[in-house]
C-alpha positions as CSV (number, residue, x, y, z in Angstrom):
1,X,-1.0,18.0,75.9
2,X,-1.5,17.4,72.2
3,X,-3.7,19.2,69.7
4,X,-5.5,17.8,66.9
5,X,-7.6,19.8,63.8
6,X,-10.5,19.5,65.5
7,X,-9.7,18.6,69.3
8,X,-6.9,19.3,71.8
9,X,-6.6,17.2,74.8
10,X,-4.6,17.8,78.8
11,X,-3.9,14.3,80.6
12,X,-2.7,15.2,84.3
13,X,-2.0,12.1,86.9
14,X,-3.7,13.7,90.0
15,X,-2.1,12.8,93.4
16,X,-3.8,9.5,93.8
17,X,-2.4,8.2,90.5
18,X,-5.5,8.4,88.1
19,X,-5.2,10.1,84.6
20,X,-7.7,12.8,84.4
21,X,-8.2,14.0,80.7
22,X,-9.8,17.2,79.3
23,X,-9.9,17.7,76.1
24,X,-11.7,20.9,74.4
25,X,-12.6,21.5,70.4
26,X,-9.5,24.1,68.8
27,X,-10.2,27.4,67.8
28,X,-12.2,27.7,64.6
29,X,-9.9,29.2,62.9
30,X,-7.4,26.0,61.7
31,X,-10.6,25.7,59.7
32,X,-11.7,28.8,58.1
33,X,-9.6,30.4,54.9
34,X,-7.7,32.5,56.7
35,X,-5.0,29.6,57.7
36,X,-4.4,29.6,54.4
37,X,-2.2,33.3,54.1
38,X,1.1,33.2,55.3
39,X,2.9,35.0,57.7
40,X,-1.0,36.1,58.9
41,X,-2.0,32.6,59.9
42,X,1.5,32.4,62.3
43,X,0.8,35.4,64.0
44,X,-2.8,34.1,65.0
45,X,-2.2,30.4,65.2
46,X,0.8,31.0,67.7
47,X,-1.1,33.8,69.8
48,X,-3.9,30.7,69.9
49,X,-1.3,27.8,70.6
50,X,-0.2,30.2,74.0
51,X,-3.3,30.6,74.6
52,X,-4.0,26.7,74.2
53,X,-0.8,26.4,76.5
54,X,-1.8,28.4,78.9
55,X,-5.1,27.1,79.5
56,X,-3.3,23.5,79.6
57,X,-0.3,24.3,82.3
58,X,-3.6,26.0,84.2
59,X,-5.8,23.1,84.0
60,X,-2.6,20.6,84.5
61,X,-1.4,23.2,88.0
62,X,-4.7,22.9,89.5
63,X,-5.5,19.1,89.0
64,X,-1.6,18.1,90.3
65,X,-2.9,20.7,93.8
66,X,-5.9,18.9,94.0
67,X,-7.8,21.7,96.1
68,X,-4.8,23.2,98.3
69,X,-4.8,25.7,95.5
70,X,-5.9,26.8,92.0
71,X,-3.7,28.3,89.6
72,X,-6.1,31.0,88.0
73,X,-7.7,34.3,87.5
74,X,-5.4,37.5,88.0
75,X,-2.8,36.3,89.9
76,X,-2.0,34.1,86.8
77,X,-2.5,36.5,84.4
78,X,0.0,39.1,86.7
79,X,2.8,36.1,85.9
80,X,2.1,35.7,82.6
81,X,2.0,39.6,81.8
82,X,5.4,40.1,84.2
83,X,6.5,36.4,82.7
84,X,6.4,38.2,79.4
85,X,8.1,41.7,79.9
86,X,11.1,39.8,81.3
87,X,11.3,37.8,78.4
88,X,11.5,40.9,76.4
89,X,13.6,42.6,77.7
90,X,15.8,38.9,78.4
91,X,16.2,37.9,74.8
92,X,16.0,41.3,73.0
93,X,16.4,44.3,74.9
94,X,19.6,43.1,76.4
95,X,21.1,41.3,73.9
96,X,20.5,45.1,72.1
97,X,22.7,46.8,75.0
98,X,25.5,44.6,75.3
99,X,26.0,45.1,71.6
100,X,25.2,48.8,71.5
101,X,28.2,48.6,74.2
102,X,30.5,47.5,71.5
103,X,29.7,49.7,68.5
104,X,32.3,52.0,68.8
105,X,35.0,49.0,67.6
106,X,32.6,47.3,65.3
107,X,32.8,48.8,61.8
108,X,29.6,46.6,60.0
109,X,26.4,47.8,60.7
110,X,25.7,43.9,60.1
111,X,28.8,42.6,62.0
112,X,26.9,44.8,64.9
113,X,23.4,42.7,64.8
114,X,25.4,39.6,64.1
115,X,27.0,40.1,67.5
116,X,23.5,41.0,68.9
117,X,21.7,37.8,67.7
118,X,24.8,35.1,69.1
119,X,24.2,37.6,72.7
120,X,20.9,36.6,72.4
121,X,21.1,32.9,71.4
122,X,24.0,32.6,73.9
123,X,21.4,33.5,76.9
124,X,18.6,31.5,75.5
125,X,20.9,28.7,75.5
126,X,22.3,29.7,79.0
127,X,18.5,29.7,80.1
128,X,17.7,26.7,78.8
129,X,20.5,24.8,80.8
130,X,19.9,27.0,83.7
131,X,16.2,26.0,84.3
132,X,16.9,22.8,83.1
133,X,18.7,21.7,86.6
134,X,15.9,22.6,88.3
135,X,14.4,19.7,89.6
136,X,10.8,20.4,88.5
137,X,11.5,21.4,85.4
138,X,13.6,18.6,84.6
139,X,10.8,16.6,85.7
140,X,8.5,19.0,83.2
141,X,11.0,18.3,80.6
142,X,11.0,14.7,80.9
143,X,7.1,14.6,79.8
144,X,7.8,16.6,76.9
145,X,10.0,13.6,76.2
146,X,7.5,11.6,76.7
147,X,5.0,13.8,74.1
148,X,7.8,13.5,71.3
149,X,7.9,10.0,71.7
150,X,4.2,9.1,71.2
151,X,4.3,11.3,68.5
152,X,6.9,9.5,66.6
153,X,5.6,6.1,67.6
154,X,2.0,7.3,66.3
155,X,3.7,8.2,63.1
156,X,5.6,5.1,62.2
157,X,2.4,3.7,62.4
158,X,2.8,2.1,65.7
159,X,0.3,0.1,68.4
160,X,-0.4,2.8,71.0
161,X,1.4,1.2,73.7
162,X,4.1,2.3,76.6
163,X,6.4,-0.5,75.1
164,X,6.3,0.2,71.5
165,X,6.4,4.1,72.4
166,X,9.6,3.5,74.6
167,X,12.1,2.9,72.1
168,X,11.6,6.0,70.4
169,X,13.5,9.6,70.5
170,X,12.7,12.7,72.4
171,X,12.9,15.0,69.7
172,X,10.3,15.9,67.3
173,X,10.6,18.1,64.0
174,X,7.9,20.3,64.9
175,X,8.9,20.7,68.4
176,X,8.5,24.6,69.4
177,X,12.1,24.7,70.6
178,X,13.3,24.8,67.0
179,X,10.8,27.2,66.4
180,X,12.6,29.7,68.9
181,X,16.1,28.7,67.8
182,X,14.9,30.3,64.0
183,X,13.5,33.1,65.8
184,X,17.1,33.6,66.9
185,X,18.5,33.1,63.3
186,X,15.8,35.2,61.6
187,X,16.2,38.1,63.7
188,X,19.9,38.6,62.8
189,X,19.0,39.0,58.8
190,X,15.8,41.1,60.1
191,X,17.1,43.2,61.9
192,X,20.9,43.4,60.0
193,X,18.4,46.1,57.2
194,X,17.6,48.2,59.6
195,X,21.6,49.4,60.4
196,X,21.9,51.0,63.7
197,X,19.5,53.6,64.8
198,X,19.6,55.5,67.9
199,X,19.6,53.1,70.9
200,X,15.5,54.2,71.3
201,X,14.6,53.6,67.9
202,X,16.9,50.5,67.8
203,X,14.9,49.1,70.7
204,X,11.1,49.8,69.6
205,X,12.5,48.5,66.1
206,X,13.3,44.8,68.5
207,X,9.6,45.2,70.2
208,X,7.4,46.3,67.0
209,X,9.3,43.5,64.7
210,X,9.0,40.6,67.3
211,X,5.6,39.7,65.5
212,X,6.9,39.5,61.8
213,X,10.2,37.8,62.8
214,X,7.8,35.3,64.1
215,X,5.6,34.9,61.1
216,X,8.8,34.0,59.3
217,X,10.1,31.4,61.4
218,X,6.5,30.0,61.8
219,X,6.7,29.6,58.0
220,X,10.2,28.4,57.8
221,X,9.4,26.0,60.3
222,X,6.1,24.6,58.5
223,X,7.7,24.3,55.3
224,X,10.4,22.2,56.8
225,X,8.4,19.9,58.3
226,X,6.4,19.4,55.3
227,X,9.3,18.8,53.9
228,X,11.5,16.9,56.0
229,X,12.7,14.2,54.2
230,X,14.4,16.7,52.2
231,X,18.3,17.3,52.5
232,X,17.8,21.0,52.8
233,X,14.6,20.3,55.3
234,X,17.2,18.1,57.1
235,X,19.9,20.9,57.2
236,X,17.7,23.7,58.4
237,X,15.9,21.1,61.2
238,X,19.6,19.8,62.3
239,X,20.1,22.2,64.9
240,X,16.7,22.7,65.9
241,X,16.7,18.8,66.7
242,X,20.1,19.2,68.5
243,X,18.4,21.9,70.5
244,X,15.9,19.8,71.8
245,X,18.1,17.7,73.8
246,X,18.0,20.6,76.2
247,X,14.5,20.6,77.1
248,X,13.3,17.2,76.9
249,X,14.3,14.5,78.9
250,X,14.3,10.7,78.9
251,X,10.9,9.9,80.5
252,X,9.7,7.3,82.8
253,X,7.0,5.0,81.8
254,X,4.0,6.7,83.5
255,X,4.9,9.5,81.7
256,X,4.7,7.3,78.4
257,X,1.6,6.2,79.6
258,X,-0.2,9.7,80.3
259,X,1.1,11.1,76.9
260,X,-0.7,8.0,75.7
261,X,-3.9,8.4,77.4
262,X,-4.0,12.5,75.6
263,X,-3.1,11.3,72.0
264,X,-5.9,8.8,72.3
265,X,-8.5,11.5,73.1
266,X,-8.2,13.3,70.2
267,X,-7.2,10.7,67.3
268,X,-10.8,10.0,66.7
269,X,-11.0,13.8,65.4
270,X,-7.3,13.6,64.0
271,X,-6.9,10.0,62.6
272,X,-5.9,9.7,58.9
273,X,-5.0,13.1,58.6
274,X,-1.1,14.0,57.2
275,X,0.8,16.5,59.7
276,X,0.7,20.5,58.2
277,X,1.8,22.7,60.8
278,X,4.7,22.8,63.3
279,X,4.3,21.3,66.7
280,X,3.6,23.7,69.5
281,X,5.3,24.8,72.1
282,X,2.6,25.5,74.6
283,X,4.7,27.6,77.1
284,X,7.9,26.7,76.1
285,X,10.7,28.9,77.9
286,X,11.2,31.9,76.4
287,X,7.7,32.2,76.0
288,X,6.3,32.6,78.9
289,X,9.3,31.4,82.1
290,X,7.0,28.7,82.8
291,X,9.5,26.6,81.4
292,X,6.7,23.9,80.0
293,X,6.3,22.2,76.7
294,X,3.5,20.7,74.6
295,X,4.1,19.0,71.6
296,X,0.7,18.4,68.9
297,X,-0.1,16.8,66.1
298,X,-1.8,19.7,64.0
């Protein structure tokens, strides 16, 4: 899947080995004033990019089936809304308890959240290499590969072609997998002001803070790509780049070829225009369990 300003685009390869594209115009609102506020324009333009995700995996789910089966209407929406509680209470909730667990021989109220916040990255990254070795998934992975790599080719100004594409890496500065990786980092210093409440006030204060923790990263992860030439850009991005070598893998050249065939769809609408806004990760893990990736120019 990638996303232009003006157009985002899904190329599936149905059974029968044909690329079927779809491509749809983006929300109105990467063009209207509002993009221009921080921390407002995260909130919205990430609760659009899962939206754009969703839509995409949907669209990609039924075309693979053919017409054995359609992935839609509340059955989908029952995983998603389940796919999102356990996510919750996954990466926040728990991470909470186990730490909670240990406050009677931790003496800083910010040693306490620091503990809390390595809990938490240690399951996302536990996660990530659990899913990963599922053989659909890894397959899933491997075309986010693929995504990265047309990206970069596109970018270094390269012919649109399997072979010039190949050579290039699978990781991508505005990949949404660095995006969650700040999350994780962000909501240590968040939450390391609030001290340690009452285990019910400490856990609405995870839930009703999930939103501004990700307004930050969105921004941190913006201005970094922006700047990205920078040492410090380079710095802050360094993990987020090691990080993605857990959910993309090397792809295969069909899957060059069908990243390809979506970038092409929407460079008419994108073409000549310098990258602004962090790549999107459409349903990456720990937004959804669907454990799928999407990478966009913006």
């Amino acid at each position: 899947m990638m996303r232009g300003r003006e157009r985002m685009a899904v190329a599936v390869r149905r059974p029968d080995g044909i690329i079927e594209v779809k491509d749809e115009p983006v929300s109105g609102f990467y063009r209207s004033r509002w993009v221009r506020f921080p921390l407002f324009r995260g909130l919205v333009i990430l609760w659009d990019s899962l939206g754009t995700g969703l839509r995409a995996l949907t669209y990609s789910a039924d075309v693979a089936a053919g017409e054995e089966a359609k992935l839609s209407g509340p059955a989908m929406w029952g995983t998603v809304a389940f796919s999102f509680i356990v996510g919750l209470g996954l990466f926040f909730a728990l991470p909470m308890l186990v730490a909670s667990t240990l406050d009677h021989v931790i003496v800083s109220d910010w040693l306490s959240n620091t503990v809390e916040g390595l809990v938490r990255l240690a399951i996302f990254l536990a996660y990530l290499v659990g899913i990963g070795r599922v053989p659909d998934v890894r397959r899933v992975f491997a075309y986010h590969g693929a995504e990265h790599k047309v990206i970069n080719a596109h970018e270094a100004g390269e012919p649109l072609t399997v072979e010039r594409a190949r050579p290039y890496g699978t990781s991508h500065a505005r990949c949404g997998t660095g995006f969650l990786l700040i999350v994780v980092v962000v909501s240590v210093l968040v939450f390391g002001f609030l001290g340690r409440p009452s285990l019910p006030l400490r856990l609405a204060s995870r839930l009703v803070l999930v939103p501004v923790i990700a307004a930050i990263s969105y921004e941190i992860v913006r201005l970094s790509a922006r700047h990205r030439q920078s040492i410090l850009a380079r710095i802050v991005m360094a993990p987020s780049l090691l990080l993605q070598s857990l959910t993309t893998r090397e792809p295969s050249e069909d899957m060059v070829e069908v990243a390809l065939v979506a970038l092409e769809r929407i460079l008419p609408a994108a073409v000549a225009q310098e990258p602004s806004e962090p790549g999107l990760a459409a349903v990456d893990t720990s937004l959804s369990s669907s454990a799928a990736s999407a990478t966009a120019l913006p």
